[in-house]
C-alpha positions in Angstrom: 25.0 -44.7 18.7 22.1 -42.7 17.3 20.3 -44.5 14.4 20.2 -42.6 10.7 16.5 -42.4 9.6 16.3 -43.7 5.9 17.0 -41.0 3.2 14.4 -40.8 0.2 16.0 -39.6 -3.2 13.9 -36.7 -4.9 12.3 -38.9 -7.5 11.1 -41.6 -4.4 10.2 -38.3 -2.3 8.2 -37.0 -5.5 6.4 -40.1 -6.0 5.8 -40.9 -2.4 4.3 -37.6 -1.7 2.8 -36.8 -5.0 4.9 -33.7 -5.5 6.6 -33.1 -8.7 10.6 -33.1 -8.7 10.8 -29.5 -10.2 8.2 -28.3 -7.5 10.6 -30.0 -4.6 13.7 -27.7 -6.5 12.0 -24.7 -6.3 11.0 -25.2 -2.4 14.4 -26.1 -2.0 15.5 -23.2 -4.1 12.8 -20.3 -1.8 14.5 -21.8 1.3 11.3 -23.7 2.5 12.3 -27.4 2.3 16.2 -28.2 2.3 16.9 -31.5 1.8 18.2 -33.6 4.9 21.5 -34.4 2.9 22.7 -33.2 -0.5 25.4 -35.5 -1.9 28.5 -32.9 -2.9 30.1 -34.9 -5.9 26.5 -35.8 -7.7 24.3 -32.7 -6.5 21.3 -35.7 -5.6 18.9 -34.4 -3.0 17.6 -36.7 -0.3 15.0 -36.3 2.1 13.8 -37.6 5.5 10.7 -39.5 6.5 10.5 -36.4 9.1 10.0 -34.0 6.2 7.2 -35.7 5.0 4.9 -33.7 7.4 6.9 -30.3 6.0 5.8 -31.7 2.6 2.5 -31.8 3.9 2.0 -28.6 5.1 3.5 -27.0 2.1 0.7 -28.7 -0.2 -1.8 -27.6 2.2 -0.5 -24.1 2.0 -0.4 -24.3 -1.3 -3.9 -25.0 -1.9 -4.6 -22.2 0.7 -3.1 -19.7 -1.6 -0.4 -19.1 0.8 2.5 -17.3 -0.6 6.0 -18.4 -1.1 7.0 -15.6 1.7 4.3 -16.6 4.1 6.0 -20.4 3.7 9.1 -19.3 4.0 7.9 -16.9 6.9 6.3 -20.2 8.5 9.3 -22.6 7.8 12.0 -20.2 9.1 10.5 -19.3 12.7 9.3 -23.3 12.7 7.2 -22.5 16.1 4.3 -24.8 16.1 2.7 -22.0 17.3 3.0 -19.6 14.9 1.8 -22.3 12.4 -1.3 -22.7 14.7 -1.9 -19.3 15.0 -1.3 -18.8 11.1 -3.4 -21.5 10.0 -6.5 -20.1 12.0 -6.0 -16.7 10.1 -6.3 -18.1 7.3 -9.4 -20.3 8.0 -11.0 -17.1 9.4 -9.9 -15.8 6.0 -11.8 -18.8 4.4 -14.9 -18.2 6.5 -14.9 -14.5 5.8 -14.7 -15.4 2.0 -17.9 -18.0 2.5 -19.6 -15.2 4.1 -19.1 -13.0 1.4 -19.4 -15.7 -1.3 -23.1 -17.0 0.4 -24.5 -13.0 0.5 -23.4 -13.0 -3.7 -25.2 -16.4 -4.0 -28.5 -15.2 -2.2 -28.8 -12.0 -4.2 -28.4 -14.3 -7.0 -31.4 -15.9 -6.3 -33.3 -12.7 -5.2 -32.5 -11.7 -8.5 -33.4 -15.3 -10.1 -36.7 -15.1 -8.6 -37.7 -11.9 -9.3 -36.9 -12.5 -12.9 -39.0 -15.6 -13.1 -41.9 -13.5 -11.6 -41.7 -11.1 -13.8 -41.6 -14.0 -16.8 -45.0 -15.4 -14.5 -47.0 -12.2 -14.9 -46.1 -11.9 -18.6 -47.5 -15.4 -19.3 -50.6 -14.7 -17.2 -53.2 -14.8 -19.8 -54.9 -12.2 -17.4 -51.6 -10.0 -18.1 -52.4 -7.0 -20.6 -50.1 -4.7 -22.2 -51.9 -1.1 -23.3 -49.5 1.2 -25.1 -50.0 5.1 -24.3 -49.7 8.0 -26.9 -46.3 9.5 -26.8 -46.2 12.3 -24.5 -44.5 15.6 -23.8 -42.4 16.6 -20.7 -41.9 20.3 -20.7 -39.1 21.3 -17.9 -37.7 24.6 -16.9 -35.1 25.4 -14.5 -36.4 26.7 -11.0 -36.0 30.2 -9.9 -34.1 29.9 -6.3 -36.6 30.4 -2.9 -39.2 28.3 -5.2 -40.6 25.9 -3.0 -41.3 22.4 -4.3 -45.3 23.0 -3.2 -45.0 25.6 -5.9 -43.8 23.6 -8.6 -46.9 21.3 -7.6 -49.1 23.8 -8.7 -47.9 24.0 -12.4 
């Protein structure tokens, strides 16, 4: 005779696994996490110890960003696998975002630096500012074959 693991109502589920009752109904609802038994005349769902580690993964995915289809994709095929496999997507996703993250941060301080450089000179007492008479630019539009040595010469 096979021994029945111990069945956790969805409020001891919710507390056990810090996941609120509403967000267990709507994985329940999306096909990710069915309950282990649903009882027909009250509608109660009850889970398994065993789901516990579906739980899990669903919070982690969660806080991946991974969408409801990609956990539904996940839960449906449930090859260990394929979780493997999708799991180091997404942390080559992650490192790909550090990457990109890390080059925005260092030209951040480029720019930080070159600022407070420019604030250095300015406060150099040695630093001088001489204001020029306003002056003229006259243009005209080039004649083609004009060569830019020509223009030069003007």
């Amino acid at each position: 005779m096979k021994k029945r693991s111990k069945l956790y109502s969805i409020g001891e589920t919710s507390k056990l696994k810090n996941l609120s009752i509403k967000a267990l109904r709507y994985y329940h609802k999306e096909k990710i996490l069915m309950p282990a038994y649903i009882n027909e005349s009250t509608g109660y769902r009850y889970y398994s110890a065993e789901q516990f580690i579906h739980i899990d993964i669903i919070k982690a995915g969660r806080q991946l960003n991974v969408s409801i289809e990609e956990m539904r994709k996940i839960f449906s095929s449930a090859n260990t696998e394929e979780l493997l496999y999708f799991l180091e997507q997404k942390k080559k996703d992650i490192d790909s975002q550090i990457n990109q993250l890390n080059s925005v941060k260092n030209k951040i301080d480029i720019l930080r630096k070159r600022i407070d450089d420019s604030f250095n000179i300015m406060n150099d007492e040695d630093f001088k500012v001489t204001h020029f008479q306003e002056r003229y630019l006259m243009t005209t539009p080039s004649t083609e074959g004009t060569e830019s040595s020509d223009l030069l010469d003007y």
